[in-house]
MIPA-587449 format. One record per atom (N, C-alpha, C): x, y, z. Coordinates in steps of 0.02 Angstrom, whole numbers, padded with zeros to 5 digits, always signed. Each point is the difference from the previous one (the first is absolute). Layout:
XYZ
...
END
This chain:
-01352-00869+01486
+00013+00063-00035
-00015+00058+00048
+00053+00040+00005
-00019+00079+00038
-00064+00034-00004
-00022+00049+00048
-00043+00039-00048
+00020+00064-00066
+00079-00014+00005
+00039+00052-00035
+00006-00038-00060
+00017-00056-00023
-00004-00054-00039
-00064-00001-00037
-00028-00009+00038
-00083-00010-00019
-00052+00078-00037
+00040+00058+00039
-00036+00082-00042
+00065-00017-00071
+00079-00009-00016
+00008-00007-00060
-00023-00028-00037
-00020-00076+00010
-00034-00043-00048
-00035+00028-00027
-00056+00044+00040
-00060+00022-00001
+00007+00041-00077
+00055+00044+00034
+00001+00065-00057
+00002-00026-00059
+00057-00058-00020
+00017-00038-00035
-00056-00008-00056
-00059-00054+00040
-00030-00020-00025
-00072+00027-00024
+00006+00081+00018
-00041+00044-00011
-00001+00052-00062
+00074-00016+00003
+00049+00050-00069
-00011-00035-00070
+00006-00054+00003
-00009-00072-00042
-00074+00015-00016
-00046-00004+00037
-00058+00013-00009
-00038+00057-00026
+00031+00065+00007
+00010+00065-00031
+00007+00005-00051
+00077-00037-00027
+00030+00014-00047
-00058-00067-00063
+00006-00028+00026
-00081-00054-00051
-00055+00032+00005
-00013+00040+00029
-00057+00039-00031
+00025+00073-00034
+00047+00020-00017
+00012+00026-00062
+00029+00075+00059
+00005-00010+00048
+00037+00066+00040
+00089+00014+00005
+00010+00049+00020
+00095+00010-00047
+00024+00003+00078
+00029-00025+00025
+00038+00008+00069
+00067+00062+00010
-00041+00062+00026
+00046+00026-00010
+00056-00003+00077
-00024+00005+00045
+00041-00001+00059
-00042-00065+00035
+00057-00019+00069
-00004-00035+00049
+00022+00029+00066
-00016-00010+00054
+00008+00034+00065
+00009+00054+00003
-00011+00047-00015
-00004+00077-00052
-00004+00022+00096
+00035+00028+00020
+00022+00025+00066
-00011+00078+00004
-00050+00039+00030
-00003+00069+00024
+00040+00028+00065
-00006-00044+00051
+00019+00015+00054
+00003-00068+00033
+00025-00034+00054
+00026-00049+00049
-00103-00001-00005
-00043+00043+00019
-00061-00030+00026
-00048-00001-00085
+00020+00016-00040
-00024-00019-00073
+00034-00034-00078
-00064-00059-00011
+00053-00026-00040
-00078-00021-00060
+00021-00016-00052
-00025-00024-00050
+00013-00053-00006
-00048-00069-00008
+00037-00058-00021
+00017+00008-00067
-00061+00011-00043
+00010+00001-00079
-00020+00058-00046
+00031+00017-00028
-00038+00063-00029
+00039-00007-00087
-00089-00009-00016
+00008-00021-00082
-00053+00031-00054
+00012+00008-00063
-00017+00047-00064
-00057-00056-00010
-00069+00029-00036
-00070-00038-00053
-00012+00032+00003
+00004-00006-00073
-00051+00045-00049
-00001+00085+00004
+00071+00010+00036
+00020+00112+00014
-00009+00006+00058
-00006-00050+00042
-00056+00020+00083
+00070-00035+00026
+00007+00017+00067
+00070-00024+00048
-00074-00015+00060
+00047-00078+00028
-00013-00038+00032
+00005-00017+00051
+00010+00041+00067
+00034-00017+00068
-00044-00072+00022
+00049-00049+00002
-00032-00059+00025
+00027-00026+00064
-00044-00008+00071
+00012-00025+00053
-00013-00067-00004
+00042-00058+00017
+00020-00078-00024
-00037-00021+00109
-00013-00054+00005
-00018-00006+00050
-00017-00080-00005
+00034-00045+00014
+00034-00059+00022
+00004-00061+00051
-00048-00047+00001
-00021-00054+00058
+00021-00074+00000
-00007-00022+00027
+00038-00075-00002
-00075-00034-00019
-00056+00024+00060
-00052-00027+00001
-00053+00035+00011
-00072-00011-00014
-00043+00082+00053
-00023-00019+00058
+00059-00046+00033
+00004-00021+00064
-00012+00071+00064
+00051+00068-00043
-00021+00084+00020
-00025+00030-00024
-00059-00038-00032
-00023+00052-00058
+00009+00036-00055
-00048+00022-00038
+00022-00003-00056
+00057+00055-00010
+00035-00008-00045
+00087+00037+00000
-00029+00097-00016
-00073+00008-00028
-00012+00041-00007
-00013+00071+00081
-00019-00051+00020
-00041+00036+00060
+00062+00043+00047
+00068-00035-00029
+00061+00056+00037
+00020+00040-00039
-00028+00027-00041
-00010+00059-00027
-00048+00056+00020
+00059+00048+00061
-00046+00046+00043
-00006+00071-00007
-00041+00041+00000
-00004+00062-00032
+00055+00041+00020
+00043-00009+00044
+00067+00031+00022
+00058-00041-00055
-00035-00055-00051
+00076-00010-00014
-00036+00017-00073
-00065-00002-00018
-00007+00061-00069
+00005+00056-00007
+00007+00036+00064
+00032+00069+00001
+00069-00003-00018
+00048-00061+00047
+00052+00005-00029
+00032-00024-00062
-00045-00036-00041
+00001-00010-00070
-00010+00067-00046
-00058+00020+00027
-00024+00067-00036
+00064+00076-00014
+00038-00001+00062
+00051+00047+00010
+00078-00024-00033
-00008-00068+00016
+00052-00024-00067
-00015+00012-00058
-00064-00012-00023
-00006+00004-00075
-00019+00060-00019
-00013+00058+00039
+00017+00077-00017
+00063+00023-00015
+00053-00019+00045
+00062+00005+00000
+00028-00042-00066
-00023-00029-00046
+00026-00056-00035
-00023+00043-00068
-00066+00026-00006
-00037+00037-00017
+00047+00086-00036
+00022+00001+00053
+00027+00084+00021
+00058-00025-00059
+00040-00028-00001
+00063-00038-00024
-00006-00041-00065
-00051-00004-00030
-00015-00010-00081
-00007+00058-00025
-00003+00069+00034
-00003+00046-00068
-00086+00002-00019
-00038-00014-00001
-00064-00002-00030
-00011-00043-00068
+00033-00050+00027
+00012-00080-00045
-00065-00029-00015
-00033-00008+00058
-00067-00041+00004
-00054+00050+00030
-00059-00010-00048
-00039+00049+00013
-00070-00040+00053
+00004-00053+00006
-00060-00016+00042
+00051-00089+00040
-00011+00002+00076
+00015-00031+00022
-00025-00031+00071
-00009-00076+00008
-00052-00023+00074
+00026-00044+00012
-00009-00030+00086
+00046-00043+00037
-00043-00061-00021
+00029-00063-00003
-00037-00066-00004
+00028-00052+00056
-00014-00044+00009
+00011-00057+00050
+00007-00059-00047
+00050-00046+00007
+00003-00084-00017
+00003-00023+00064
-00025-00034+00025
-00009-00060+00045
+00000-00081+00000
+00048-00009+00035
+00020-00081-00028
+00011-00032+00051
-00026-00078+00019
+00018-00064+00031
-00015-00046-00042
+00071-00017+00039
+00034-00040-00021
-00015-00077+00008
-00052-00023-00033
-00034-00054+00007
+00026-00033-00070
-00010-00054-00005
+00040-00062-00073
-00060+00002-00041
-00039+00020-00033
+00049+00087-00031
-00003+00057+00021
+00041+00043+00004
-00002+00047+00037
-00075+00046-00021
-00022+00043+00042
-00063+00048-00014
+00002+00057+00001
+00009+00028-00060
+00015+00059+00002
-00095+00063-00035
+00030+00043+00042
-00071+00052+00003
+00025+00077-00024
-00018+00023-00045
+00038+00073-00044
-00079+00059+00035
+00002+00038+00019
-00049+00046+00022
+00038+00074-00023
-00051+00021-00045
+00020+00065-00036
-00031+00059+00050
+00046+00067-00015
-00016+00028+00030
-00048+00012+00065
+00045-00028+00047
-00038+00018+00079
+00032+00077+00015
-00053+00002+00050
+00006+00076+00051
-00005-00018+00049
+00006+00044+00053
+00000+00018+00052
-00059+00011+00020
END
């Protein structure tokens, strides 16, 4: 499997996981610019959800979390202003989260609410 193969699954199987814990999927690859992108961005409970998906075969490289680098929560952060700007004042409180998954039989998946920078 690609590593391009392997970040869809990911999303895949992160959305699935979202959506069973009671979250509304509103977008996928939600695109700002060529250097910003959203994997998932989803509705609980009135609050919007920018979720960065992050995807391993094994933690043969460690854990899938740790490539999550403060240059690419900035560029999460500036997507989801821009995403923000473009609801109108839809959602009144909103924070980035992380799913992290390898892909082990069964796969292992890790949900981390609101990180920062």
């Amino acid at each position: 499997m690609t590593n391009k193969a392997i970040g869809k699954y990911g999303e895949q199987l992160a959305k699935e996981f979202l959506t069973k814990k009671g979250y509304k999927i509103l977008e996928t690859n939600y695109r700002y610019s060529k250097m910003a992108e959203i994997d998932i961005i989803a509705e609980f409970k009135g609050n919007l959800h920018f979720v960065e998906v992050k995807t391993r075969s094994s933690f043969q490289c460690g854990n899938p979390l740790e490539a999550i680098t403060k240059s690419k929560l900035a560029s999460i952060y500036k997507c989801a202003m821009f995403y923000l700007q473009n609801s109108k004042g839809k959602y009144k409180r909103m924070q980035i989260d992380a799913v992290s998954i390898v892909l082990k039989d069964p796969a292992q998946i890790n949900f981390i609410e609101n990180i920062e920078m």
